[in-house]
C-alpha positions in Angstrom: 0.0 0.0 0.0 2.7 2.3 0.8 4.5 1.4 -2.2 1.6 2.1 -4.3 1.2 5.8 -2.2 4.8 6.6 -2.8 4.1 5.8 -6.8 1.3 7.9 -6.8 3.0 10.9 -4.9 6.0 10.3 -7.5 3.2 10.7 -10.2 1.8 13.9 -8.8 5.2 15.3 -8.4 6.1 14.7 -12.0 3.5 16.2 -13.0 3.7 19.2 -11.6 7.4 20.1 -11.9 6.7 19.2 -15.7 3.4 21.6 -15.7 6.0 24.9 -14.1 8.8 23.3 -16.7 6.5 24.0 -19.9 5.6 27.6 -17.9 9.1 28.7 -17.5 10.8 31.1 -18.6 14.5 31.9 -19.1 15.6 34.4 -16.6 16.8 36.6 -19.5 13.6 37.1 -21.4 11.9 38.3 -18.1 14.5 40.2 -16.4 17.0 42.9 -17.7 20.2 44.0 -16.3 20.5 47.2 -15.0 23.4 49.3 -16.9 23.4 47.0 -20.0 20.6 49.0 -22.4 20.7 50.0 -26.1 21.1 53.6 -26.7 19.3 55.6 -29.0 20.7 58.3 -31.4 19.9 60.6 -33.6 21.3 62.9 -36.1 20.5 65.2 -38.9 21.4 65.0 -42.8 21.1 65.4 -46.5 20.1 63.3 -49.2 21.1 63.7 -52.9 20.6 61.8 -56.1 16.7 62.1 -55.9 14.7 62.0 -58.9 12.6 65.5 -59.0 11.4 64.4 -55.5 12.9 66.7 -52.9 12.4 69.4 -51.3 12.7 72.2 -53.7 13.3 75.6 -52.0 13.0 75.1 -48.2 15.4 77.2 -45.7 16.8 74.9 -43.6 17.7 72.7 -46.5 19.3 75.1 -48.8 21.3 76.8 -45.6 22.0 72.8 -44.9 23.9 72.6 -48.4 25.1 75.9 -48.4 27.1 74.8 -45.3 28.2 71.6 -46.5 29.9 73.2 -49.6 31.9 75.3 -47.8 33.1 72.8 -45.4 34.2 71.3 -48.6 36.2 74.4 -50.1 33.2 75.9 -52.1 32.4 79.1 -51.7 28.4 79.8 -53.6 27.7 83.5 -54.8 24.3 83.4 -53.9 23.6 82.4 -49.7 20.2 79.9 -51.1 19.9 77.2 -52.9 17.3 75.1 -54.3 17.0 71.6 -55.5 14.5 69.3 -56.3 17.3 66.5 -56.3 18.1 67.0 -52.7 16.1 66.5 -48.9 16.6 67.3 -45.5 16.4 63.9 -43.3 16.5 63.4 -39.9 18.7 59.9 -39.0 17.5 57.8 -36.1 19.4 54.8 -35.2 19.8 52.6 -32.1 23.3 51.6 -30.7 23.7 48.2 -29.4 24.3 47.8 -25.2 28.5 47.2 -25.7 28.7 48.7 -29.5 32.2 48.8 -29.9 34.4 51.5 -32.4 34.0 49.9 -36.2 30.5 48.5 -35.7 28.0 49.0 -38.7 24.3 49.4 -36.8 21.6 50.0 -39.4 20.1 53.2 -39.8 16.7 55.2 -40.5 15.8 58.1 -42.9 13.1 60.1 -42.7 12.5 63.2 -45.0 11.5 66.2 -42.6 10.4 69.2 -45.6 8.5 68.9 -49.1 10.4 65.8 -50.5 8.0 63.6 -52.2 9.9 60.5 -52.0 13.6 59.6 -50.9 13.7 56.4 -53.8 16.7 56.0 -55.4 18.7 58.6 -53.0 22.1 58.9 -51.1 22.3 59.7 -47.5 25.7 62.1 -47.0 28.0 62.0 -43.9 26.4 62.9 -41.0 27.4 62.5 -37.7 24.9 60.8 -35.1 24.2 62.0 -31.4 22.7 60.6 -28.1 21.3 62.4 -25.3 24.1 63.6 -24.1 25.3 65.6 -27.3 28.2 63.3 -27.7 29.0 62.0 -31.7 28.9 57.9 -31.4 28.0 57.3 -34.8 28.8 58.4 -38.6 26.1 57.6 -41.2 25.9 57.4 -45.1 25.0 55.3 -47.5 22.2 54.6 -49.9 19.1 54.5 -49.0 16.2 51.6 -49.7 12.5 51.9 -50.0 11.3 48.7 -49.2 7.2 47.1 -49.9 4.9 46.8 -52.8 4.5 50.3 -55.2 1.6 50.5 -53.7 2.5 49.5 -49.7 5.5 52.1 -50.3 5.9 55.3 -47.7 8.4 56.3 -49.6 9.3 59.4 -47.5 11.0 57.0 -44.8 13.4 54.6 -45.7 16.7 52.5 -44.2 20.3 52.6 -44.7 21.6 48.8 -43.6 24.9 49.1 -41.8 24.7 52.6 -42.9 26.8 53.6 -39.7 29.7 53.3 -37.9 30.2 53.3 -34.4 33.0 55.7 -33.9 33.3 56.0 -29.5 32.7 52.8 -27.5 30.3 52.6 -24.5 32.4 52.7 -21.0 31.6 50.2 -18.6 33.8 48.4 -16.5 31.4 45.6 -16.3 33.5 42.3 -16.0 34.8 43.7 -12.5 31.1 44.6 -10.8 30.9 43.4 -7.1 27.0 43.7 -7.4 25.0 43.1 -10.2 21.3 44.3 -10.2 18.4 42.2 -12.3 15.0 44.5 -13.4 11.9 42.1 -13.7 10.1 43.7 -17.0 7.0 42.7 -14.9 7.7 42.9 -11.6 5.7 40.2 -9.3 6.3 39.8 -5.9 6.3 36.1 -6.0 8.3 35.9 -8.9 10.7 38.1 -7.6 10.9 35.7 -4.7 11.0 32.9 -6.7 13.9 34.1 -9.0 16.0 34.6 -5.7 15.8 31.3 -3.9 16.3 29.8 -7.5 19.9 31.8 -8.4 20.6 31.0 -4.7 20.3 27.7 -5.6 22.4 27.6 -8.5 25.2 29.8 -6.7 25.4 27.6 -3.9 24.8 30.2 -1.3 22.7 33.9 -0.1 24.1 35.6 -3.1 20.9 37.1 -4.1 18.5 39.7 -2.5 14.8 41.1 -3.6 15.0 44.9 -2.8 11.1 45.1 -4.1 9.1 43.1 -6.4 10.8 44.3 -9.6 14.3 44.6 -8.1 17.0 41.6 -7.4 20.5 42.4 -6.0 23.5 39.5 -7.0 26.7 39.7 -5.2 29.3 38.7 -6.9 30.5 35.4 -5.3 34.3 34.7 -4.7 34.3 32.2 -7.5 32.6 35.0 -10.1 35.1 37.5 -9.3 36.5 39.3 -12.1 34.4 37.0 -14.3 30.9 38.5 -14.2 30.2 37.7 -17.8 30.6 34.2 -16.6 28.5 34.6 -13.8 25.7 36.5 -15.4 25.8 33.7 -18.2 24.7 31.3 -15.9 22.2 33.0 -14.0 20.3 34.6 -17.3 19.8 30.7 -18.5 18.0 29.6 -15.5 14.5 28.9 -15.7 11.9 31.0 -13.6 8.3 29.9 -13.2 7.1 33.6 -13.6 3.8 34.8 -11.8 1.1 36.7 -12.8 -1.6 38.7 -12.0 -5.1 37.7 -13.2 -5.8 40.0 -16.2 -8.7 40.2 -18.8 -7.5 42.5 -21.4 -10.1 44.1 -24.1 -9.5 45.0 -27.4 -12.7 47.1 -28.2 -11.3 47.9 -31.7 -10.3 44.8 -32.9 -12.5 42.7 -30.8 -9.9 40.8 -29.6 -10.2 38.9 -26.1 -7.0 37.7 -24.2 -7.6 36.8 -21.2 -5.4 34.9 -18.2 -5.8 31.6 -16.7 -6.0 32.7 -13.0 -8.9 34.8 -13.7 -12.1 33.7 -11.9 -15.5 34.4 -11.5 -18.0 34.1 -8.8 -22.0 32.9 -8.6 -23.3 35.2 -10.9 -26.5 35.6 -13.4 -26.2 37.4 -16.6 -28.8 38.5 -19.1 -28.2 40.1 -21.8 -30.5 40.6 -24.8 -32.5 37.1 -25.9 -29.2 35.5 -23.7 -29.0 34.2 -20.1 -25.8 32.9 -18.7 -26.0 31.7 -14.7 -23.2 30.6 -12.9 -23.3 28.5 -9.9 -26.5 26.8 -10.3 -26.1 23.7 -12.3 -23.9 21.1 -14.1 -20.7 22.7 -15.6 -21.1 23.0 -19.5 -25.0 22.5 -19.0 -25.9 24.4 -22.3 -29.7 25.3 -23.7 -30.8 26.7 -26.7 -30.8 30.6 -25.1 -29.3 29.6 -21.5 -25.9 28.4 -20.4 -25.2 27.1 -16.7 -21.6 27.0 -15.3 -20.3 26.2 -11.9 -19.3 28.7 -9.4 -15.5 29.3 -9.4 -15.1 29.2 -13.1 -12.6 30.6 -15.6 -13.6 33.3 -17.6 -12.2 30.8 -20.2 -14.9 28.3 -19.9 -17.7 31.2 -19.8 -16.7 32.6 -22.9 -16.8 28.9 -25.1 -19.7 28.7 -23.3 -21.2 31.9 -24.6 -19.1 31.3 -27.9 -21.4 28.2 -28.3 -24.1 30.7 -28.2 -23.2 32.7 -30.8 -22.3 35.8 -28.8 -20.4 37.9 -31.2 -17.2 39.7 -29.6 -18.6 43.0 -29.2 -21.5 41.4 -27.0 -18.7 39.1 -25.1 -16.8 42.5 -24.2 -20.0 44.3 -22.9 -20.6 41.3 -20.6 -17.2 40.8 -19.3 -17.1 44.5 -18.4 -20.6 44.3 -16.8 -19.5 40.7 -14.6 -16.4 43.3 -13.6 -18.8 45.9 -12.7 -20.8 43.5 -10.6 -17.8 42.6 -8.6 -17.8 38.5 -9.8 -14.7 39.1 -11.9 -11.7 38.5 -10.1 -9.1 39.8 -11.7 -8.1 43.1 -13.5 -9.7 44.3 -16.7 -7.5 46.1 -19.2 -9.8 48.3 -22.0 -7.1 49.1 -24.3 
């Protein structure tokens, strides 16, 4: 008997571990590290070689290529110019966490005056800034429109690899004592969970919650100097993440997600030639006009229930929102 107990307890523990094992996450694609971030940069420039499709006379354009001539040993009699060949762009572009000094990154044009269409046209040198004023990047290059003819916004288009990373990011990051972990969703219980689990893995109380989207890692004795090492292991461990229960609405689209936690209490709904009661009757019990659930249900079940029914998505959102008004929805509802 207690051989057949101990089987069964086996079974049930299986089970579960290999229920949280097809939930898990890796710790790296719900966590970030604090300091390691892409920057964003952005620059202005000039685009020549268009077909007819610039700018024509615009101020800040011609005073653009007014400038760049003389920076190039030209000196022009007249202080305007104007060009339908040529466009003012602005240049966004997003350097990489540890971009390093020869690095192409891909860049974006985007015509900011009259230009028509930037097919066909080459993006000059222009230099590339962050938010602290500092040059990190040089762009140029030629620039593709990409989609159908008739998909095409042609007055935005990209440069691949059109820049070059000319000043590295700074961080002495292999020689951290402390490392800090960001949850993107920050959970208490998953914060708690992700701490007992590195702890686990380290071998000791290396790791600390500071809130429920914060985790301190000290850098153990083994780690030290190494903290690419150390970080390697502790992004690839697998977190069971927590949620809160959430029904989010889509009144737009008509689209529906809703999570598994989500319950809802004894409740009886009528709406139009529809009745729905739950909590009084067999689970799935479904009539012609009238559906009975059991109390405690997920919202899940309700709506293939009321699915069955033919409730169209616009009447499925008006209910949800009215069991959430009656206080039977446990959970949050998100109107987006």
């Amino acid at each position: 008997m207690n051989k057949i107990l101990s089987i069964i307890v086996l079974s049930a523990l299986f089970l579960l571990v290999s229920f949280d094992q097809a939930n898990a996450a890796r710790l790296k694609d719900i966590a970030s590290i604090r300091g390691v971030r892409e920057n964003q940069l952005i620059g202005y420039g000039i685009v020549v070689g268009l077909k007819g499709t610039g700018d024509g006379k615009n101020e800040f354009m011609s005073k653009s290529v007014v400038r760049m001539f003389d920076k190039l040993g030209m000196k022009l009699d007249s202080p305007e110019f104007s060009s339908k060949n040529v466009a003012a762009v602005i240049i966004t572009a997003t350097m990489p966490a540890f971009g390093k000094s020869g690095n192409p990154i891909d860049v974006t044009v985007s015509a900011i005056g009259d230009a028509s269409s930037l097919q066909g046209g080459t993006l000059l040198q222009a230099p590339l800034r962050a938010a602290n004023e500092q040059v990190y990047a040089v762009a140029q290059g030629s620039i593709l429109i990409g989609g159908d003819a008739k998909d095409q916004h042609p007055t935005v288009g990209r440069v691949p690899n059109g820049a070059i990373i000319e000043r590295d990011m700074t961080a002495d990051f292999a020689s951290r004592k402390m490392y800090r972990l960001t949850l993107i969703n920050p959970d208490f219980t998953t914060a708690a969970r992700t701490v007992l689990t590195i702890n686990k893995e380290l071998g000791g109380q290396y790791a600390s919650a500071k809130d429920a989207g914060t985790i301190d890692i000290i850098t153990p004795f083994a780690y030290e100097n190494r903290g690419v090492e150390l970080l390697a292991t502790i992004e690839a461990i697998d977190i069971n993440p927590d949620m809160k229960a959430r029904v989010v609405i889509n009144e737009k689209t008509g689209t529906i997600v809703i999570g598994d936690k989500v319950r809802i209490s004894k409740v009886a709904i009528s709406h139009g030639s529809l009745s729905v009661k739950v909590g009084d009757g067999k689970k799935g019990t479904i009539d012609e006009k009238v559906a009975v659930l059991e109390s405690g249900v997920s919202v899940g079940d309700l709506v293939q229930a009321l699915n069955k029914l033919g409730v169209t998505p616009k009447d499925l959102i008006t209910i949800l929102q009215s069991i959430k008004a009656a206080g039977a929805l446990h959970g949050e509802l998100e109107v987006l």
